[in-house]
Residue frames as a rotation matrix with the C-alpha (Angstrom) as fourth column:
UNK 1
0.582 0.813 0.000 0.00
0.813 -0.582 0.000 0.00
0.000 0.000 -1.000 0.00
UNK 2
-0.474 -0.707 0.526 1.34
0.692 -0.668 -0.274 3.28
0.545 0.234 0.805 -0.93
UNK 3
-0.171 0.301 -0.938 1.26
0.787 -0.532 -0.314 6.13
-0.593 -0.792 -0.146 1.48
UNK 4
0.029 0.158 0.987 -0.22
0.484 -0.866 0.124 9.53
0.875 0.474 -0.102 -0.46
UNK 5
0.656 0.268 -0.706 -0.88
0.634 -0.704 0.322 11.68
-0.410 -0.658 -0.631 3.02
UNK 6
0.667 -0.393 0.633 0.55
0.068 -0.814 -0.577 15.20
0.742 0.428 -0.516 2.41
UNK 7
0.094 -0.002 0.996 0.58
-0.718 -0.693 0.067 15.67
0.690 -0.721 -0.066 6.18
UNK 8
-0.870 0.009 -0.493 1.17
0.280 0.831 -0.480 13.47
0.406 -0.556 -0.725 9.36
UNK 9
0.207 0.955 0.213 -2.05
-0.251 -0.159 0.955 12.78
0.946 -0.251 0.207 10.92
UNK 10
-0.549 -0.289 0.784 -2.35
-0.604 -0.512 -0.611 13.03
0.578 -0.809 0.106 14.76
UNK 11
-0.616 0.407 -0.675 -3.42
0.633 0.765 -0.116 9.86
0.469 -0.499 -0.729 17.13
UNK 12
-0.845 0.476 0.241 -6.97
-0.527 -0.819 -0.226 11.29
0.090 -0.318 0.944 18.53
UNK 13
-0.729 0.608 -0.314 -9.89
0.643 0.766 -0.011 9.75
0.233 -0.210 -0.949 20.09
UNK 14
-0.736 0.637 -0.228 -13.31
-0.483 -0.731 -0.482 12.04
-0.474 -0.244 0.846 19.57
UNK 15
-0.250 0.586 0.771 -16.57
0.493 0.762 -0.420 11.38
-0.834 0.275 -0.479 18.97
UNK 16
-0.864 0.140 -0.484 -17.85
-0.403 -0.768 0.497 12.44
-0.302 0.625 0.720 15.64
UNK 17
0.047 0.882 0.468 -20.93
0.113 0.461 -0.880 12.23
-0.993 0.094 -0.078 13.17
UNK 18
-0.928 -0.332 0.168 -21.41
0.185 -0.019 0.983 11.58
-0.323 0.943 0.079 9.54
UNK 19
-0.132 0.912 -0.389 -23.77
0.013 -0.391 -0.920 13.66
-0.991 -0.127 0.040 8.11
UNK 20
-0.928 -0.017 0.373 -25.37
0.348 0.329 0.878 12.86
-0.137 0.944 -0.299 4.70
UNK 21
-0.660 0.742 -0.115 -28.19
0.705 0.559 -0.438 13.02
-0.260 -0.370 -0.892 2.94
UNK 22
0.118 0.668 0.735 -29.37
0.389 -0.712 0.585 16.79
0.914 0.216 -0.344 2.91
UNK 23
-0.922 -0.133 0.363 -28.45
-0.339 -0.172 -0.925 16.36
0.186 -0.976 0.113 7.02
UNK 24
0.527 0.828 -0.191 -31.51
-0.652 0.538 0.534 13.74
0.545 -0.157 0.823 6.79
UNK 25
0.875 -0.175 -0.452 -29.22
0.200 0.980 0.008 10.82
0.442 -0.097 0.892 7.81
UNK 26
0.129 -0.853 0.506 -26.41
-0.938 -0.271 -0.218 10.67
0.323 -0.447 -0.834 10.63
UNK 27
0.553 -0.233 -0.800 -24.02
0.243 0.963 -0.113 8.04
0.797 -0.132 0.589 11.85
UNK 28
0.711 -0.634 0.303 -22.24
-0.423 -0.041 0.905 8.33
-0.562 -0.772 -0.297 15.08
UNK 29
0.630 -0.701 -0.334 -18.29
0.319 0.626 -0.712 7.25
0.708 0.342 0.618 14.69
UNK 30
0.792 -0.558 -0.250 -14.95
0.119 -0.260 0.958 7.91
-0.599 -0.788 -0.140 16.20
UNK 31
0.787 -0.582 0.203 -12.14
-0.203 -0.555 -0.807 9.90
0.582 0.594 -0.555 15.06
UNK 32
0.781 -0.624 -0.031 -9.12
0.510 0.607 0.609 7.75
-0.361 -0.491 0.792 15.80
UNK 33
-0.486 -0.874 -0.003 -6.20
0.724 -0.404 0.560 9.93
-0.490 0.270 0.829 13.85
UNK 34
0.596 0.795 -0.113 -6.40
0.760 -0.604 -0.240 13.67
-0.259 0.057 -0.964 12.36
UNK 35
-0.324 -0.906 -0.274 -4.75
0.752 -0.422 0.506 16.08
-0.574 -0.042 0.818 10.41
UNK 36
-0.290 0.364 -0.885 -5.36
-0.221 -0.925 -0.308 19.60
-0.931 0.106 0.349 8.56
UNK 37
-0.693 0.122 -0.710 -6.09
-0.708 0.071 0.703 17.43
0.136 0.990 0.037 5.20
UNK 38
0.000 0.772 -0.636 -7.97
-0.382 0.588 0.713 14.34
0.924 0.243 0.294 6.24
UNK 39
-0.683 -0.539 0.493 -8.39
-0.726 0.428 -0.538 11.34
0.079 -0.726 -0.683 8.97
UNK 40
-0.866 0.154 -0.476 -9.20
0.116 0.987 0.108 7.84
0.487 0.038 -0.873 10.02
UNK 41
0.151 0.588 0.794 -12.88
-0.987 0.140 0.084 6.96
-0.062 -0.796 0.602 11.75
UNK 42
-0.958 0.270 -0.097 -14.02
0.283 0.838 -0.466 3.73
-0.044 -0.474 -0.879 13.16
UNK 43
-0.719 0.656 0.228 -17.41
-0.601 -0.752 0.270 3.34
0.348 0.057 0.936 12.12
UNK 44
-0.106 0.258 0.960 -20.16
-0.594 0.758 -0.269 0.52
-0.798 -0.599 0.073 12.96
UNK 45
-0.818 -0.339 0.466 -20.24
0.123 0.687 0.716 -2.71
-0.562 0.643 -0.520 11.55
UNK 46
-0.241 0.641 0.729 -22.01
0.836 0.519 -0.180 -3.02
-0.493 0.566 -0.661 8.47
UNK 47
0.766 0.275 -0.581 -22.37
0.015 -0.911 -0.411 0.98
-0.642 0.307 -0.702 7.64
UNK 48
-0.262 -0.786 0.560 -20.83
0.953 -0.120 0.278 1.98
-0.152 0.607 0.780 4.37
UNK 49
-0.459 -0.158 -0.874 -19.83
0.183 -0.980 0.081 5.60
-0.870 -0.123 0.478 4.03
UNK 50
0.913 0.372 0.167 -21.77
0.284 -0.284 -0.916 7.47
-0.293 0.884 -0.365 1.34
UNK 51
0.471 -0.517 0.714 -18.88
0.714 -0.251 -0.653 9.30
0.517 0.818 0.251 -1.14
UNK 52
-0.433 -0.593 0.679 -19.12
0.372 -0.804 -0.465 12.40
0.821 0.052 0.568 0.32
UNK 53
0.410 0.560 -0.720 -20.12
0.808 0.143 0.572 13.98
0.423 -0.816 -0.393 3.81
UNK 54
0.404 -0.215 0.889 -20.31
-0.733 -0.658 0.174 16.46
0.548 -0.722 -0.423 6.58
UNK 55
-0.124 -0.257 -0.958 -17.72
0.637 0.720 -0.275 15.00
0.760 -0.645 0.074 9.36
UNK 56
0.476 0.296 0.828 -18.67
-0.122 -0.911 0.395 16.67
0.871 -0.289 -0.397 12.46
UNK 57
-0.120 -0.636 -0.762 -16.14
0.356 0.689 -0.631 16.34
0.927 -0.348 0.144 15.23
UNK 58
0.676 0.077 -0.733 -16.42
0.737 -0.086 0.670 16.68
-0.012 -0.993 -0.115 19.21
UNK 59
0.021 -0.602 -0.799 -15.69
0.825 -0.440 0.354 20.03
-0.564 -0.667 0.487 20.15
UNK 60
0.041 0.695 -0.718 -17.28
0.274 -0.699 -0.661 21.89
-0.961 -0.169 -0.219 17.22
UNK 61
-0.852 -0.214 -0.479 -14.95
-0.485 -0.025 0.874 21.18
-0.198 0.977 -0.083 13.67
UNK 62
0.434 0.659 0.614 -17.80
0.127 0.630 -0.766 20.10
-0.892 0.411 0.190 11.19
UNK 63
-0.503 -0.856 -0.121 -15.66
-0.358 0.079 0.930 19.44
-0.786 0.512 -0.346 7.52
UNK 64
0.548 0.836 0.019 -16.42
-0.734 0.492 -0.468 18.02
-0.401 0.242 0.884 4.23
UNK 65
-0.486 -0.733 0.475 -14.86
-0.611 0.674 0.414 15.00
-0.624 -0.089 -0.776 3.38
UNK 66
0.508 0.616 -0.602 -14.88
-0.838 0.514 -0.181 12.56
0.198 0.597 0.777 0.64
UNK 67
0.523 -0.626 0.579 -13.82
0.060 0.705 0.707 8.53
-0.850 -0.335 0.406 1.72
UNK 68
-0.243 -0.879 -0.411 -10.27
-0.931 0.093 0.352 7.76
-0.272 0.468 -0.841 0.20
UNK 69
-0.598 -0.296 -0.745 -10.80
-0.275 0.949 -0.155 4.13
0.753 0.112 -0.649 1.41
UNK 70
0.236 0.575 0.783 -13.06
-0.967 0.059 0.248 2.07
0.096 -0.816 0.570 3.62
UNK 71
-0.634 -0.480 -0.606 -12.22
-0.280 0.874 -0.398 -1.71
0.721 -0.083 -0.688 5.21
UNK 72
-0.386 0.551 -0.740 -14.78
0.913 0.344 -0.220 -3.30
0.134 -0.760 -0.636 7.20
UNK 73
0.556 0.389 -0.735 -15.13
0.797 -0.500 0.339 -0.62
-0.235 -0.774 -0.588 10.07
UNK 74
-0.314 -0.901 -0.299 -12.05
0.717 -0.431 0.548 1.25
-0.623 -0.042 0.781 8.84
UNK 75
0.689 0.433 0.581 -12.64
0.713 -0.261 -0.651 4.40
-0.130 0.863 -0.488 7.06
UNK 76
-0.373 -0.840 -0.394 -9.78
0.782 -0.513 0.353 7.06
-0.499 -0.176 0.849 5.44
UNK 77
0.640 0.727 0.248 -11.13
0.757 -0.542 -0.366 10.19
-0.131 0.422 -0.897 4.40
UNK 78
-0.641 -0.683 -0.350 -9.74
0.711 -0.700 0.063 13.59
-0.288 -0.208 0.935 3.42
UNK 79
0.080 0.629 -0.773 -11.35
0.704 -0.585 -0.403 16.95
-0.706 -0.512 -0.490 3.49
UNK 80
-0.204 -0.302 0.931 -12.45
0.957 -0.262 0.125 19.30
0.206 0.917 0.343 1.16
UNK 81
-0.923 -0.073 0.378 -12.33
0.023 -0.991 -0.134 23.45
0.384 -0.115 0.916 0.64
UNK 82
-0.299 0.856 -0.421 -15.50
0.802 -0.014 -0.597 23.86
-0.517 -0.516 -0.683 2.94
UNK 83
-0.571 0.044 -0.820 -15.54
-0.468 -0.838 0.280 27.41
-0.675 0.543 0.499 0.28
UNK 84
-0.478 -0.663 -0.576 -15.45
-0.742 -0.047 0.669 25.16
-0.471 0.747 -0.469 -2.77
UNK 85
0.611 0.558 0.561 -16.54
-0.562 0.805 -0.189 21.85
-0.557 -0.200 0.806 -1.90
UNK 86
0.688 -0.280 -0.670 -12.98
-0.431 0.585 -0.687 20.71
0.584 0.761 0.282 -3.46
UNK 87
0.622 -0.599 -0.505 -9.98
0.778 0.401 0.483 19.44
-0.086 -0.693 0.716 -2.31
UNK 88
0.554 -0.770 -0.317 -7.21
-0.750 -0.627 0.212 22.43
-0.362 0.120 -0.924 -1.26
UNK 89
0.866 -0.465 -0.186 -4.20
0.112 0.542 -0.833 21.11
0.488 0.700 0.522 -3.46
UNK 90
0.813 -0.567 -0.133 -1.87
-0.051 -0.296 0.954 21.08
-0.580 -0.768 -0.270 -0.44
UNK 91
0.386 -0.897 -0.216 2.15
-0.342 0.079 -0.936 21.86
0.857 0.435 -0.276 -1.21
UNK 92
0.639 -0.211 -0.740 4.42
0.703 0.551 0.450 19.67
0.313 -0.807 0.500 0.23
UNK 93
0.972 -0.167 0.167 6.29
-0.235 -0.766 0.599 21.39
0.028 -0.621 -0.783 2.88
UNK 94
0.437 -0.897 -0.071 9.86
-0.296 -0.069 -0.953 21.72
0.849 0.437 -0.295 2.47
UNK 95
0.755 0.152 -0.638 11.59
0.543 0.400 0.738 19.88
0.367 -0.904 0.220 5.04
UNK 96
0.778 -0.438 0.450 14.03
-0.477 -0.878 -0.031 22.70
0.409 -0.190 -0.892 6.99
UNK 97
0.432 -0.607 -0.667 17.25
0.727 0.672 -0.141 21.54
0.533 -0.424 0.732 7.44
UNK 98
0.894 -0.439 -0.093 18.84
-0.245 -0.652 0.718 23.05
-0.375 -0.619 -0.690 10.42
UNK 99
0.349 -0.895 -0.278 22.77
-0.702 -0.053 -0.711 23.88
0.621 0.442 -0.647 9.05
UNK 100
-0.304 -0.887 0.349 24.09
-0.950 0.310 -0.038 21.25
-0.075 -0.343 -0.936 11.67
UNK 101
0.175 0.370 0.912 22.21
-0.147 0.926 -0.348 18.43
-0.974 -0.074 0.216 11.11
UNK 102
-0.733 -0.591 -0.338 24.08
-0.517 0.162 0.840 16.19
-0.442 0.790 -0.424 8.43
UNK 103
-0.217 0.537 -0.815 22.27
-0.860 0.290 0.420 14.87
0.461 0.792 0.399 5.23
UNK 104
-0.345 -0.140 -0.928 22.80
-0.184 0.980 -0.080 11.58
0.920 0.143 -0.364 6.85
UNK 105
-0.994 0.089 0.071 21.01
-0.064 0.083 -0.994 12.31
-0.094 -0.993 -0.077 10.00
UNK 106
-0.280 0.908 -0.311 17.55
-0.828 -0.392 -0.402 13.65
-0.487 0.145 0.862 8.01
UNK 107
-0.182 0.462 -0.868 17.67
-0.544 0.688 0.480 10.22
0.819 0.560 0.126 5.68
UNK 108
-0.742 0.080 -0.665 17.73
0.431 0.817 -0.383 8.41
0.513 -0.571 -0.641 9.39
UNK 109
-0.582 0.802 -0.132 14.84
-0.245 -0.328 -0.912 10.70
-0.775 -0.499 0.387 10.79
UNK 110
-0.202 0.660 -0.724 13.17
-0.975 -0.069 0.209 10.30
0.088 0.748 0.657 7.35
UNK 111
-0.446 0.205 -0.871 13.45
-0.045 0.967 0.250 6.19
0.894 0.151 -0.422 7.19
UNK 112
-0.935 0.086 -0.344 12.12
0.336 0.526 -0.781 5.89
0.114 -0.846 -0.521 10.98
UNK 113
-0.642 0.696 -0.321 9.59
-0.563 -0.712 -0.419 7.87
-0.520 -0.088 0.849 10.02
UNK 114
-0.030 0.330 -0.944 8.70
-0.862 0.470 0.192 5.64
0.506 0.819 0.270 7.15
UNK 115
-0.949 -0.133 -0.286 9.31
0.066 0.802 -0.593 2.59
0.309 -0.582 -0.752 9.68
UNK 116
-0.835 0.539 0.111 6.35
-0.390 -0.438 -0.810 4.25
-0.389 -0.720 0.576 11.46
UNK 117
-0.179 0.933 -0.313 4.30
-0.908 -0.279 -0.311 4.75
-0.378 0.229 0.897 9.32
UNK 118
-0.250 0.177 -0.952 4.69
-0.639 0.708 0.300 1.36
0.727 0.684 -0.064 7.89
UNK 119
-0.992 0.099 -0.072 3.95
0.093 0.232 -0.968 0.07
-0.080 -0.968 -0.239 11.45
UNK 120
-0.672 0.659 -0.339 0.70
-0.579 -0.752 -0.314 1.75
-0.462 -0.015 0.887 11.05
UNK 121
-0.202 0.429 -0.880 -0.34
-0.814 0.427 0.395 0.42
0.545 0.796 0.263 7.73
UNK 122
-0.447 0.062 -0.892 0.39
-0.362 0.899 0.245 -3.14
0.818 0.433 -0.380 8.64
UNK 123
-0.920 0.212 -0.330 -1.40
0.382 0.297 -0.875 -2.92
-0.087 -0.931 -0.354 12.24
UNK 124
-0.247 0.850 -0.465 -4.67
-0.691 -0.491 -0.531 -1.51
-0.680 0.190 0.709 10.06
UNK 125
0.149 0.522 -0.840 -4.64
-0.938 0.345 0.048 -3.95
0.314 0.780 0.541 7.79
UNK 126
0.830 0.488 0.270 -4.53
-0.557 0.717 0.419 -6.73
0.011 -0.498 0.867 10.54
């Protein structure tokens, strides 16, 4: 599985709702990871996300969001221009090298990063 995220998403445990429909039809879920482009829910068994939705999250963020990917319960989503109703076309962010830190320190912060994240993946997909 290839990683696309722009951004790192953030380990987070809120409740949220998926709102569809017109706002005729809601789903309770949980918002297990989160970042300024998308994130993971946990929904209930047997519910399949519509395309597109309102995510509303504990504590007052309501987003729109179209699914990326869904597995069982597992759902990956990313957010669109709430203006627009597209997707912002994020730029990746240059990574800043401080002047003392050697090339060969950032490829070992980069690969453990990538360790991570492959950690992730393969503890979502069981």
């Amino acid at each position: 599985m290839t990683e696309n995220r722009t951004s790192r998403r953030s380990k987070v445990l809120k409740k949220g709702r998926i709102i569809y429909n017109n706002g005729h039809s809601v789903v309770d879920c949980l918002v297990r990871n989160l970042s300024e482009y998308g994130a993971g829910l946990d929904v209930p068994e047997g519910f399949t996300c519509p395309p597109t939705f309102h995510l509303d999250i504990q504590g007052g963020e309501k987003r729109a969001a179209e699914v990326v990917w869904q597995a069982n319960t597992k759902v990956g989503l990313r957010f669109m221009n709430a203006e627009t109703e597209v997707f912002p076309k994020p730029v990746k962010a240059a990574r800043s090298a401080d002047a003392q830190t050697s090339p060969l320190e950032r490829i070992n912060a980069i690969q453990a990063e990538l360790d991570e994240l492959r950690r992730e993946v393969e503890a979502m997909l069981g």
